[in-house]
Backbone as JSON, one array per atom type, in Angstrom:
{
  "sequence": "XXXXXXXXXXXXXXXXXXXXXXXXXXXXXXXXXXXXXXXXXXXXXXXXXXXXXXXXXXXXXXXXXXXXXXXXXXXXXXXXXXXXXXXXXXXXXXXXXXXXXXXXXXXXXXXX",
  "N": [[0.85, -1.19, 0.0], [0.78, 2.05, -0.96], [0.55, 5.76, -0.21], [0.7, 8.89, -1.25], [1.06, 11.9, -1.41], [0.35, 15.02, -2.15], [0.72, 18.96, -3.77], [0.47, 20.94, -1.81], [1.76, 23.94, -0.06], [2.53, 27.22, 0.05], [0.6, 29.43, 1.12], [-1.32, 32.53, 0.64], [-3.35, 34.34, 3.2], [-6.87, 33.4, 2.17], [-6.32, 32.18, -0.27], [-6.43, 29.81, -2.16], [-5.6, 26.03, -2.4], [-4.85, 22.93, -4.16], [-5.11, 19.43, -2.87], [-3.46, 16.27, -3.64], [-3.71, 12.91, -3.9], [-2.24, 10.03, -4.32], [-3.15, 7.13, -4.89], [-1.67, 3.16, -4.44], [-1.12, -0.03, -4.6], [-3.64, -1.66, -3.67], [-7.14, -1.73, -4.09], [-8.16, 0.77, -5.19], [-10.87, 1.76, -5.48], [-12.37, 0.33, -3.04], [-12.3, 1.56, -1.2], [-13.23, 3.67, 1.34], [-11.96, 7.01, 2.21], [-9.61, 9.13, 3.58], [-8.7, 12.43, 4.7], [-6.48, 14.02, 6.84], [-5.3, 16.23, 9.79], [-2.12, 17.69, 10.83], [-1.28, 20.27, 13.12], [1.17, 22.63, 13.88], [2.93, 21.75, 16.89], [0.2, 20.48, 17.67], [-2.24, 17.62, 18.22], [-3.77, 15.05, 16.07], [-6.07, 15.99, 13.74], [-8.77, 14.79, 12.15], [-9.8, 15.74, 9.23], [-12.21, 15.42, 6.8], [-14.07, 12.69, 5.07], [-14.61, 10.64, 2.77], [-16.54, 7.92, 0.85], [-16.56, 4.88, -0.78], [-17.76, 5.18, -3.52], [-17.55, 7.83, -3.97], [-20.08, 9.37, -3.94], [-20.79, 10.29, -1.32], [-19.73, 12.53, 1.49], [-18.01, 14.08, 4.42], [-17.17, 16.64, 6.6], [-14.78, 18.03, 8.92], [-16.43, 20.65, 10.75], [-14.75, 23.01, 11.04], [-13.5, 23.24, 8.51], [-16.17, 22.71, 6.81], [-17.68, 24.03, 3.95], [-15.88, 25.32, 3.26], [-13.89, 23.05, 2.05], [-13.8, 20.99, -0.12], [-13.95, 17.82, -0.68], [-13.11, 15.08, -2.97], [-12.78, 12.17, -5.44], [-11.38, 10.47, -7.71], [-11.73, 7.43, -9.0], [-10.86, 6.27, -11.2], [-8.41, 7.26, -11.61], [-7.54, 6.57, -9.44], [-6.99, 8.24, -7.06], [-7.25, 10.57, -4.85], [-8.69, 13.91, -3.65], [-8.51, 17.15, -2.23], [-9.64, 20.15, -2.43], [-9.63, 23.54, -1.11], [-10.56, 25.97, -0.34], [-10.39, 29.62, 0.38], [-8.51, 29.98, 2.32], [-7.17, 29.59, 5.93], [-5.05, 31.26, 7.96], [-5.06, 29.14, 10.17], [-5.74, 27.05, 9.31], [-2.93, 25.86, 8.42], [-1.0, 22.97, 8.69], [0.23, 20.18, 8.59], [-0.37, 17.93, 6.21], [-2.33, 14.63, 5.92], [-3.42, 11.6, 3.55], [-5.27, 9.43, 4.28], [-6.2, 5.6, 4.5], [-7.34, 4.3, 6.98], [-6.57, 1.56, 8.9], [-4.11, 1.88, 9.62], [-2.52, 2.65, 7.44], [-1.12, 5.18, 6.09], [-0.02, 8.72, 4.33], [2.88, 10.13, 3.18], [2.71, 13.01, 4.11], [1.64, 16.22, 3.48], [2.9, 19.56, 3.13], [0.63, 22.56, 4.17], [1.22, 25.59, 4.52], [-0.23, 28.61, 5.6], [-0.22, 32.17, 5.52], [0.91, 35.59, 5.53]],
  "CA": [[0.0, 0.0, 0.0], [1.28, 3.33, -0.87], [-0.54, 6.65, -0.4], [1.68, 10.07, -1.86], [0.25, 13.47, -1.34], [1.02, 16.6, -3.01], [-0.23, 19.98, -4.13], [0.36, 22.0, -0.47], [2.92, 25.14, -0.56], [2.24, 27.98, 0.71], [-0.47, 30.35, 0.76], [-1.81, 33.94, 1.8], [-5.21, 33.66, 3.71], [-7.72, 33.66, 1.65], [-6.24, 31.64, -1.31], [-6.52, 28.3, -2.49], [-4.93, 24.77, -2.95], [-5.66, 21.58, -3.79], [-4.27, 18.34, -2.6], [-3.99, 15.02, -4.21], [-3.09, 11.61, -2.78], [-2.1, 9.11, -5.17], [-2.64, 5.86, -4.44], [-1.58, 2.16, -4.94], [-0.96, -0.96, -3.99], [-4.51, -1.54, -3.34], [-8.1, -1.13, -5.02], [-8.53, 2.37, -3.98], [-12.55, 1.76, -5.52], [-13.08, -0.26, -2.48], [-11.96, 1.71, 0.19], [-13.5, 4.91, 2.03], [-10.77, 7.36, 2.23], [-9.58, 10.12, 5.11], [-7.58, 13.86, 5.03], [-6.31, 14.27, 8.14], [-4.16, 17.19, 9.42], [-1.47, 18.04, 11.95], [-1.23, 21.37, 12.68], [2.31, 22.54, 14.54], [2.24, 21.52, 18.23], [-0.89, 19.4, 18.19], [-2.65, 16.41, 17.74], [-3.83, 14.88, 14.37], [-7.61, 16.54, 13.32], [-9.74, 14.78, 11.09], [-10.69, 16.92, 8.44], [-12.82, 14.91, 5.95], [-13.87, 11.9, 4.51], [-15.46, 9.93, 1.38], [-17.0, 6.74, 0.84], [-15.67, 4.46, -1.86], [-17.98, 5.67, -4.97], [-17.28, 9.33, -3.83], [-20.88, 9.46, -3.32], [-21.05, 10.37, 0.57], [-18.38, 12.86, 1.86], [-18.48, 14.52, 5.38], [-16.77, 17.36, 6.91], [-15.11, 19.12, 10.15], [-17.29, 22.21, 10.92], [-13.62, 24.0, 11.26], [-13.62, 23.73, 7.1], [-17.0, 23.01, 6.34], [-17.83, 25.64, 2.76], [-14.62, 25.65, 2.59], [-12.76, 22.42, 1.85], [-14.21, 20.0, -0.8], [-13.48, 16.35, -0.74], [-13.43, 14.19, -3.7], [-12.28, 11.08, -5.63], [-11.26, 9.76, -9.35], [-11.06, 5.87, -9.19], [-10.51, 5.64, -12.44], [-7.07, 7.36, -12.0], [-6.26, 6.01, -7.91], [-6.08, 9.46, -6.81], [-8.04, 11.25, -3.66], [-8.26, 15.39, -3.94], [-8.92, 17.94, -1.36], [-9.73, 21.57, -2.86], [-8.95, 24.06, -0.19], [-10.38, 27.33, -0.71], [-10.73, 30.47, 1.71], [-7.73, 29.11, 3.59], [-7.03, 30.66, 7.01], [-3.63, 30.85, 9.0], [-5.19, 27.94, 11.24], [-5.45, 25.95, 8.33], [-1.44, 25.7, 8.61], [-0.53, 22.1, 8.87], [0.84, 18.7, 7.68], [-1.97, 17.38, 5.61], [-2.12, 13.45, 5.38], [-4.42, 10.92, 3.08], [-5.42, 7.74, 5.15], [-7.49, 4.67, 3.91], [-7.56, 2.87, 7.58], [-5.7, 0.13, 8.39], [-2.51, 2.1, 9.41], [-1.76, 2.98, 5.99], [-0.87, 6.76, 5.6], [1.28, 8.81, 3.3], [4.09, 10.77, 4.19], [1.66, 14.63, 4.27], [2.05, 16.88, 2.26], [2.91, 20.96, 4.2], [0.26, 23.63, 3.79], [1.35, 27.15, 5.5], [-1.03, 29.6, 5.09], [0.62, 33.22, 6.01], [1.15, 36.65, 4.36]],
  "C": [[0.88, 1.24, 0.0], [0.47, 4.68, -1.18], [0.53, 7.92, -0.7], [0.7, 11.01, -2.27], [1.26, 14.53, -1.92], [0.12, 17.87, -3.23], [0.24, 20.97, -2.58], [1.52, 22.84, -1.03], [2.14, 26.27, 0.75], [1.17, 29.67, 0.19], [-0.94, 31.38, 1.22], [-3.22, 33.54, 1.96], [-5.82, 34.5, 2.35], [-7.96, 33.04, 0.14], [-7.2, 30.31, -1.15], [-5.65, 27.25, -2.84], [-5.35, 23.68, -3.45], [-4.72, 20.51, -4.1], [-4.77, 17.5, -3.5], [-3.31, 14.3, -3.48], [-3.39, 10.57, -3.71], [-2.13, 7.93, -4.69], [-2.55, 4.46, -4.91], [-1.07, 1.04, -4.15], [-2.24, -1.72, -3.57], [-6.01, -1.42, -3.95], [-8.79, -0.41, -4.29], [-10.07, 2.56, -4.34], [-12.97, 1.28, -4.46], [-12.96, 0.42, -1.1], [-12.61, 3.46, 0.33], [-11.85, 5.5, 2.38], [-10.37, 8.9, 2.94], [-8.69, 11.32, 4.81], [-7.8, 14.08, 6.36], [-5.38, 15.03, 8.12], [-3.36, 17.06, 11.0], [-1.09, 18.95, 12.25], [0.28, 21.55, 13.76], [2.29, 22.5, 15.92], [0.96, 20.78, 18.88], [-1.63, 18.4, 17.65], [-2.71, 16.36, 15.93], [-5.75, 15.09, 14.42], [-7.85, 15.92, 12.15], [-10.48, 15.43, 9.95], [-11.9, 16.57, 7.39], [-12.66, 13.48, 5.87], [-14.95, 11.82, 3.3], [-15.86, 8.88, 1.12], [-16.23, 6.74, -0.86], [-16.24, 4.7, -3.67], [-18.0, 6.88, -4.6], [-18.46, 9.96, -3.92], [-21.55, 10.31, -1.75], [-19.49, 10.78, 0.64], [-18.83, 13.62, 3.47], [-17.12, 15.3, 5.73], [-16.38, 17.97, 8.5], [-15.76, 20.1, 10.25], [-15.66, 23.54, 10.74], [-13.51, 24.13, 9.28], [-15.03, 23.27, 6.03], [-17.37, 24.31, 5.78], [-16.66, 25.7, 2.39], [-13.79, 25.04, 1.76], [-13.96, 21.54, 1.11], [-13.43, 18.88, -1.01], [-13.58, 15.45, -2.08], [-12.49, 12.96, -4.45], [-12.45, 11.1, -7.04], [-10.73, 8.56, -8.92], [-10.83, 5.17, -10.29], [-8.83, 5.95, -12.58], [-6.51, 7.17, -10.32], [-5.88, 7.12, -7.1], [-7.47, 10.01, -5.83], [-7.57, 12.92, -4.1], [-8.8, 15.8, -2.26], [-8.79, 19.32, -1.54], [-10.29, 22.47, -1.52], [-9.34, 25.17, -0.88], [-11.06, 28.37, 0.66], [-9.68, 30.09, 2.72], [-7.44, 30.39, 4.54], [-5.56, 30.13, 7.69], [-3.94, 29.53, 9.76], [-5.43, 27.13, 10.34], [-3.83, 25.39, 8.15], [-1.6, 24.47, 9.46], [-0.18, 21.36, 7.89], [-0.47, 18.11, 7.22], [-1.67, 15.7, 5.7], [-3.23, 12.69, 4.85], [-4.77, 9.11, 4.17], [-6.62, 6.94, 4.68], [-7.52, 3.96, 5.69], [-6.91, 1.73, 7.45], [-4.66, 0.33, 8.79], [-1.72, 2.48, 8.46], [-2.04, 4.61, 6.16], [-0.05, 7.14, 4.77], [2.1, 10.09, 4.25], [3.57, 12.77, 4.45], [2.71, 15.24, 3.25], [2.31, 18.73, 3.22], [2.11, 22.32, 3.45], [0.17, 24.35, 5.06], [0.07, 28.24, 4.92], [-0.67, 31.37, 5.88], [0.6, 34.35, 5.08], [2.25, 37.07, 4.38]]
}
């Protein structure tokens, strides 16, 4: 199983990004699939998920409107479009299917 995120950088509030999370090893159609963040100094926050036909997605209230979740299983790849970002959006992003499998995050700063 390998999950590889990308897309973060750095951003002034109010932009936008959007992550991807490539994945393989696995049939990423069958699996519900997780963005989780770490922001500097504290735990790991849940930020979203998706069910495995990208159907059914659900949201923290901290980027609910803001952060859209979605999926292409035709190309193995998880997104997370990121707009309106705020300084407290500043963390390590990571993709997780469950299971222990994560990828190595990806770093969105958000700053002016």
């Amino acid at each position: 199983v390998q999950l590889v995120e990308s897309g973060g950088g750095l951003v002034q509030p109010g932009g936008s990004l959007r992550l991807s999370c490539a994945a393989s090893g696995f049939t990423f159609s069958s699996y519900y699939m997780m963005w989780v963040r770490q922001a500097p100094g504290k735990g790991l926050e849940w930020v979203s998920d998706i069910n495995s036909s990208g159907g059914t997605a659900d949201y923290a209230d901290s980027v609910k409107g803001r952060f859209t979740i979605s999926r292409d299983n035709a190309k193995n790849t998880l997104y997370l479009q990121m707009n309106s970002l705020k300084p407290e959006d500043t963390a390590l992003y990571y993709c997780t299917r469950g299971g222990g499998y994560w990828g190595q995050g990806t770093q969105v700063t958000v700053s002016s």
